[in-house]
N, C-alpha and C positions, 0 to 999 in steps of 0.2 A: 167493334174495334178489336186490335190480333190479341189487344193485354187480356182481354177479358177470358182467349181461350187458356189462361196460364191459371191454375192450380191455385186457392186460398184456404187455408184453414183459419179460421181465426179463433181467438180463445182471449173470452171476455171474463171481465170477473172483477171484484174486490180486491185491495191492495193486501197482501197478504196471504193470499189465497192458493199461492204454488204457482201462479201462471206464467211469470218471469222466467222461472225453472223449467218448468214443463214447455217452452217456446223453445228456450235455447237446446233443450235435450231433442227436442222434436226436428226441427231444422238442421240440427248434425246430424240425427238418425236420417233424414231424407235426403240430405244433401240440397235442403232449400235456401232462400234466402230469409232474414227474418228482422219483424219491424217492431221494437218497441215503441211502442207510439206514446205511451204513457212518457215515457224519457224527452218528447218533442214536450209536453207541456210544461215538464220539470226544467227539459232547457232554456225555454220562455222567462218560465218563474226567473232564474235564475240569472240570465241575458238581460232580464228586464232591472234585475237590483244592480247588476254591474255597471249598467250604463243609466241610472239613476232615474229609472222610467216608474211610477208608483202606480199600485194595483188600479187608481181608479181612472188612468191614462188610459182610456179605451183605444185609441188614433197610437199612440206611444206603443201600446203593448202588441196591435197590431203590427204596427212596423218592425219591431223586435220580432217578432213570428215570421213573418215574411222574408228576413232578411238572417235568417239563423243558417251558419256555416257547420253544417252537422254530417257526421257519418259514424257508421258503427263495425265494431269490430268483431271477431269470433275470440273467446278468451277459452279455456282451460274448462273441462266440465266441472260443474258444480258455481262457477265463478258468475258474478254478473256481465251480461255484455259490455265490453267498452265501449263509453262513449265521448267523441271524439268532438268537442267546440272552438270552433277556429285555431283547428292545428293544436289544443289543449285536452290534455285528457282530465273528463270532469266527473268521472265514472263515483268518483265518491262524494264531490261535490252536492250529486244530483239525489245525494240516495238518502241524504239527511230527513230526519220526522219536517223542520220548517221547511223544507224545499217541496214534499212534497203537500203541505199545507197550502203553501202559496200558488202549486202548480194547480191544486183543485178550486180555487180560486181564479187564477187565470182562465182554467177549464169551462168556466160558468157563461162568461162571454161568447157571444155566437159569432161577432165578429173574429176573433181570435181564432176562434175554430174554422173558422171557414178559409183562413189566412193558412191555415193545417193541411187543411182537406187533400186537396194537389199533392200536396209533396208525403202524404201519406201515399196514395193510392200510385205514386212513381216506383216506391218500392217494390210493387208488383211485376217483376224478373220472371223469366226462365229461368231453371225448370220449373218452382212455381215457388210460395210464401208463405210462412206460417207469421200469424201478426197477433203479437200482445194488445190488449189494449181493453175498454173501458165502453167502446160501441165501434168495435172493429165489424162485429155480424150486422149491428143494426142500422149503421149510416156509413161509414167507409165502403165495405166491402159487402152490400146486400147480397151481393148475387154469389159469394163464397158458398159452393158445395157443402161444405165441413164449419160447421159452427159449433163452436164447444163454447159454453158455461159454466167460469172454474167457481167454488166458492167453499165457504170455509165459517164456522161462525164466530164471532166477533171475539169472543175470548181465545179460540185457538188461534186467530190471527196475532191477537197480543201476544202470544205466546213464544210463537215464532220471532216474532218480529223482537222481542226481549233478548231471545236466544242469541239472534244474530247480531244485535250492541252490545253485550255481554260479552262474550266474543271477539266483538272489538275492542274491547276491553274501555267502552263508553258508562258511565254510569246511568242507569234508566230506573225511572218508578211504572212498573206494570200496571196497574191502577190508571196515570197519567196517559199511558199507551192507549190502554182500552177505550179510556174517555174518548182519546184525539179517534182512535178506528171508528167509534159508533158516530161524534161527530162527522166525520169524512164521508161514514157511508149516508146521513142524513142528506147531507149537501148534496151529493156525489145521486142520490134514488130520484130527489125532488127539484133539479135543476130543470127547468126550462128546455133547455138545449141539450139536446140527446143526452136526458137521464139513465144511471145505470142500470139496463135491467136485461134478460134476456132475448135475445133474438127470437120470436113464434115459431122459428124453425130449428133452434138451437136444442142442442143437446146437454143439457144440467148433470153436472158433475159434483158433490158436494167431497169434497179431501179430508173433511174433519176428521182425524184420527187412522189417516191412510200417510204409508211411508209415499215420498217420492215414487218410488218404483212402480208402485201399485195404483196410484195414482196415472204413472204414466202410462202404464199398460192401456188403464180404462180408456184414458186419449186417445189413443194407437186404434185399441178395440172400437174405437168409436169413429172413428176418424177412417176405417176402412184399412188401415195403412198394416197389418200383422204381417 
């Protein structure tokens, strides 16, 4: 098929872990297109409590997946991608600790996922795509050239993630952070359905105590792309 001759890097990883960042710096420096895929589950989650569909609505949260009016947008460096839910921008919505609780949740279902699958792998444009996500190397896009694995450990994730509510000027217990990280990544290692881990042919990057920059270098450096 012609899509398969288009360009993928994908860059897997932990929630927390820089790869949000490292996506959106990486597809402005290339001039690619780029897929947070992680943001399609959170849109789910979140689609699905609006229209009153509950986690254990397997048929419901399908439908909800399938039927998700989504696009994304290019925002200002350092910014999250917009994202854009039937003509709504939900960009902060989505980004909340319960949304993405529910969305790893949603994640677990194989039929949901598979309701995904497609409209992930549409994303793949000319000139080519850099894709966030959670098993972008090991079931979306196997056959991506460039497999990067971002990760980070569990305390510097809280860390960050502290920083950035704080920030918002949201009150948070770090403590409660760390908990919900280590549970997430339990769920998130040992799920059934394309568990987190790295791709055989992926490339492991660990960020712990690396700026942005440096981190992103490694990408680039790795990724062929200097």
């Amino acid at each position: 098929m012609a899509e398969l001759s288009i360009p993928v890097i994908t860059i897997d990883g932990p929630g927390g872990s820089g790869k949000g960042t490292i996506t959106q710096m990486l597809a402005r420096r290339l001039g690619w297109h780029l897929l947070d895929s992680g943001a399609l589950y959170r849109l789910t989650a979140l689609a699905a409590l609006r229209q009153g569909v509950q986690f254990d609505d397997e048929a419901g949260l399908v439908r909800v997946a399938a039927s998700l009016d989504v696009s994304f947008e290019p925002t200002p460096a350092g910014e999250p991608v917009k994202v854009i839910l039937a003509g709504e921008d939900v960009t902060d919505d989505i980004r909340t600790e319960g949304c993405g609780d529910n969305a790893s949740r949603v994640a677990v279902i194989q039929a949901v996922r598979d309701a995904l699958l497609q409209r992930q792998r549409d994303f793949r444009q000319a000139p080519g795509l850099v894709a966030d996500g959670r098993d972008m190397g090991t079931v979306v896009f196997p056959d991506a050239p460039t497999k990067i694995f971002l990760t980070a450990s569990p305390e510097e994730r809280a860390r960050r993630r502290y920083g950035q509510l704080k920030d918002a000027g949201l009150s948070v217990n770090i403590d409660a952070l760390l908990e919900e990280i280590r549970a997430r990544d339990d769920r998130d290692m040992n799920r059934s359905a394309a568990p987190l881990k790295p791709a055989e042919d992926a490339q492991v990057i660990d960020s712990t105590g690396l700026s942005i920059e440096e981190v992103l270098g490694r990408v680039i450096a790795a990724a062929g792309q200097a």
